[in-house]
Every structure is written in C-alpha cells, then in structure tokens.
C-alpha positions in Angstrom: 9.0 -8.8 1.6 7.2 -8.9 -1.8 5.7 -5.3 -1.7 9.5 -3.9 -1.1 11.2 -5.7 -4.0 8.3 -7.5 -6.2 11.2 -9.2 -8.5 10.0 -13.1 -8.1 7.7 -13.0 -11.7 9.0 -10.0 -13.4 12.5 -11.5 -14.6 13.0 -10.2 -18.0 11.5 -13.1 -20.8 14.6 -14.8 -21.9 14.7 -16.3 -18.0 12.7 -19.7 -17.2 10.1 -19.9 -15.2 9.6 -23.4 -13.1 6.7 -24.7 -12.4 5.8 -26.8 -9.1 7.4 -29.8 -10.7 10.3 -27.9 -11.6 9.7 -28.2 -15.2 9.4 -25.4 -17.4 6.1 -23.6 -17.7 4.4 -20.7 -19.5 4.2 -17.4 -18.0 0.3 -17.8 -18.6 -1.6 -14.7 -17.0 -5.5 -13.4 -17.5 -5.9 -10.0 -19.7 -3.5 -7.8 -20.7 -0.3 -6.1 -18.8 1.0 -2.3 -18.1 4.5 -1.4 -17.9 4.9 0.3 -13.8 7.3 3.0 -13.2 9.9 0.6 -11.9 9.4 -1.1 -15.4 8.0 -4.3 -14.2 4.9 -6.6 -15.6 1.8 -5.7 -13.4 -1.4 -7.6 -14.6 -4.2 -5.7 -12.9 -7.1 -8.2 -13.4 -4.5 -11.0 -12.3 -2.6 -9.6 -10.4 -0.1 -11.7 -7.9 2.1 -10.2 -4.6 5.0 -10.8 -6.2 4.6 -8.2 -8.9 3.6 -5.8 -6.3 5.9 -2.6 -5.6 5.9 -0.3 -3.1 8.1 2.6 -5.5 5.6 1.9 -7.8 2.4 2.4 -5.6 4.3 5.9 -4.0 5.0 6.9 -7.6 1.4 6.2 -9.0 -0.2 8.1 -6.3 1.8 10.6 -6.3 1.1 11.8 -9.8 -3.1 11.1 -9.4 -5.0 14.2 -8.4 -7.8 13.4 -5.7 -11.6 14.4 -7.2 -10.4 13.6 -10.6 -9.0 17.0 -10.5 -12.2 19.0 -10.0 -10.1 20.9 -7.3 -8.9 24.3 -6.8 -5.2 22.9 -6.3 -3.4 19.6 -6.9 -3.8 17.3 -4.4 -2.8 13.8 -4.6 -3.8 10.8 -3.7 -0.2 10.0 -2.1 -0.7 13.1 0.1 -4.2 11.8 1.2 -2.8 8.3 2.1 -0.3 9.9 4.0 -2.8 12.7 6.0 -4.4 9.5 6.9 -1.8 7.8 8.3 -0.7 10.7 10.4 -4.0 11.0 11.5 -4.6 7.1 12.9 -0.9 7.2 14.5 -1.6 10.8 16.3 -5.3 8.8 17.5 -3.2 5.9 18.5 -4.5 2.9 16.2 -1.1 1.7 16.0 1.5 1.3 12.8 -0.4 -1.8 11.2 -3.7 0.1 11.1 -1.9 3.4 10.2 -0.3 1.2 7.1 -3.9 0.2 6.2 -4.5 3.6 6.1 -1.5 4.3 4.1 -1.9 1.6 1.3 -6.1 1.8 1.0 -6.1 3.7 -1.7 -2.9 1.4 -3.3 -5.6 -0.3 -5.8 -5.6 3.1 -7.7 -1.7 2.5 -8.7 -2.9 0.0 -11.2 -6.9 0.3 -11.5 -6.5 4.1 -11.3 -9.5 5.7 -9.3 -13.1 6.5 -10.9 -15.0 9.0 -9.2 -17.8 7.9 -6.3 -21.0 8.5 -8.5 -19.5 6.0 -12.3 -17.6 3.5 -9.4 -21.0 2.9 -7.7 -22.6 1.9 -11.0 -19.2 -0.3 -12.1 -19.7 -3.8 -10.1 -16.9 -5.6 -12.5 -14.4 -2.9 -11.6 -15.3 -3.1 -7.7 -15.0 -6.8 -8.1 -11.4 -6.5 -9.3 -10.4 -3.7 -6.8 -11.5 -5.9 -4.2 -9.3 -8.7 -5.9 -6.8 -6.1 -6.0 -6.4 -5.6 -2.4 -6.1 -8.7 -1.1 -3.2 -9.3 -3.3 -2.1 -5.9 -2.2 -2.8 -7.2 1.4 -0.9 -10.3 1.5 2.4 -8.5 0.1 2.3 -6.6 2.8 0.9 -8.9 5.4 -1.7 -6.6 5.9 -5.4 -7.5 7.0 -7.9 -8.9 3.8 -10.4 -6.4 5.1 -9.8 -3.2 5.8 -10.0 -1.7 9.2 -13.5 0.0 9.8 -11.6 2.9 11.5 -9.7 3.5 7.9 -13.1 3.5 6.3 -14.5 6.1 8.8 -10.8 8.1 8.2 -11.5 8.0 4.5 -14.8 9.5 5.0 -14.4 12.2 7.4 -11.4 13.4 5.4 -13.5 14.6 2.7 -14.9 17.5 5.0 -11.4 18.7 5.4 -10.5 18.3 1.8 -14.1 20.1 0.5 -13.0 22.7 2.8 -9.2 23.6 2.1 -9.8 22.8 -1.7 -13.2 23.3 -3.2 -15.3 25.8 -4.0 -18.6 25.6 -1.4 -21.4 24.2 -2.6 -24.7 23.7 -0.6 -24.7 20.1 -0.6 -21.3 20.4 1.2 -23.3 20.6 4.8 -23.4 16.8 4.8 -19.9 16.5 5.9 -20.1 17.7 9.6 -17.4 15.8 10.9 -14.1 16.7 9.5 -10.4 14.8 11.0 -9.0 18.8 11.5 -5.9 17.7 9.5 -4.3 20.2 7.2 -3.9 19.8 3.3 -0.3 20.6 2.3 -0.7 20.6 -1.3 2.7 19.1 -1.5 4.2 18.7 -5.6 4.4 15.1 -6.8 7.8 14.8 -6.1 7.1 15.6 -2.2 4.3 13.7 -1.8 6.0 10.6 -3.6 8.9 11.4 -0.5 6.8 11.4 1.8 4.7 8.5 1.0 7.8 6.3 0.6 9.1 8.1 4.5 6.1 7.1 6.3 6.0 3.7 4.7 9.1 2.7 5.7 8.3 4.1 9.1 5.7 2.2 9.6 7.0 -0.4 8.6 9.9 -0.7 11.2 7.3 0.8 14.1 5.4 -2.5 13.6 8.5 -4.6 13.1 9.3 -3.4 16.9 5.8 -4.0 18.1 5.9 -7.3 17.3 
C-alpha cells in the first residue's frame, strides 16, 4: 500500500526515473518541496500517493496542537484523530469509516491547519486541501469524500474539547451536543503511538471485513 511505505517517487536523485515509454524523464513537479520526518520529497501543491506516509502523517499530527494552541493544555491533532475514531467504532460505523475518521485531518501533515475564521476566507488553500485528500484518499483506498458522519464527529467534538480544555466563554452555548469522549492530553510521543496503533488496527479490522 502507498500510504504504508510511499518509496515509488522519493528514490534519492542519483536514481532514474522512467517514464511510460520507459525512457528517462525529469522528476518535473509544481511549486516547491518540504523534507517529512521520514526524510522523503512531499510536494504539497502536487502532491502524488506515492509520496504519502503514514509515519509521517502520525508524526506531524502528533507535534500540532489543536486551536492553534489557544488551549489550556496541549492537545494534538493526532489525539483528536484518534478520539474520533474510537468514537465511530464504539457507534458501530465500521473500520473504513472509523479510518476516515482517523486520517480527516491528515491534510494538516503537510498544509498544516489554519484556524476556522483565516481558513474560511483562504479559497486557494481550501482548494489544495481538497486536492490534498483525495491523493490522501486513494493511498489509502479510502472514499474521495468524506463520510457525513466524520463531519458531524468533527463537529460535535468541539463541545467536548471547549469543555475539558478552554476557558468558558459565552459564545460556548452553541455547542449543545458534545460525543461524551474524554480528552487524555496524551504527550507527542503517546499520541504519535497511538495514532500509528489504531491505524494499523483499522487497517487489519477492514482487511477482515472484506
């Protein structure tokens, strides 16, 4: 699977490249690259399902705090991903929508996040996130759009989170209808574990459903 090893177009330089007619061809790719954690090529506004990673995603995520760190304690996105996940298995939507809700927030591994109120006014960088996860998608054979029970998970966690790790604020009655998960404000190490756990999980619960 790409999203496991994501080696196919990040062979060091000194190693061809063949095109379809099996000559040689330029490694020609839009905009600029960043170096991952694995130490790979990742092109974010070209971005191909070969060069995708699932160390790097857990390893991203886990060092990104949620809210753009206008919390009371560190909270990353990794442990969110996974608290959703949890949440759709307990609720039975099944591994493949559980890995949705693992992986929505992947795009943020290489776009990194920007908060609700500056992404609603950014269309070019919605535009590449949604490019983003469809290539994220289709290394993990995962549906183009997103499941509308993921988006309603994404939502209602934000009552929990507001709860367990903000200060209260009036405007705070809007969110009314909270998952009831705990945060575990796990460190960036343990939430990197845990991401990487339930993935593979996940991944071999759907391998057996199949």
């Amino acid at each position: 699977m790409y999203g496991i090893h994501g080696d196919n177009d990040n062979a060091p330089d000194h190693i061809p490249k063949y095109g379809a007619n099996g000559g040689l061809v330029p490694a020609a790719r839009t905009g600029q690259f960043m170096q991952t954690y694995s130490g790979r090529k990742f092109w974010p506004l070209d971005p191909r399902a070969e060069d995708v990673c699932i160390q790097d995603i857990a390893h991203s995520l886990s060092m990104q705090c949620r809210y753009a760190g206008h919390c009371q304690q560190f909270y990353s996105v990794a442990e969110h991903s996974v608290l959703i996940a949890q949440w759709l298995l307990v609720q039975g939507h099944g591994a493949e929508v559980a890995l949705c809700g693992l992986l929505h927030d992947a795009t943020e591994a290489f776009l990194v996040d920007l908060p609700r109120p500056v992404k609603a006014d950014m269309p070019r960088y919605k535009q590449a996130e949604i490019r983003l996860w469809r290539v994220i998608a289709d290394a993990f054979d995962l549906p183009e759009e997103v499941p509308a029970i993921v988006h309603e998970a994404d939502d209602r966690i934000l009552a929990d989170e507001i709860a367990q790790n903000m200060r209260w604020m009036p405007w705070h009655d809007e969110h009314k209808n909270p998952l009831g998960i705990e945060l575990q404000f796990w460190t960036p190490e343990a939430s990197e574990e845990q991401f990487l756990r339930t993935y593979g999980n996940l991944v071999m619960a759907r391998e057996w459903a199949a």
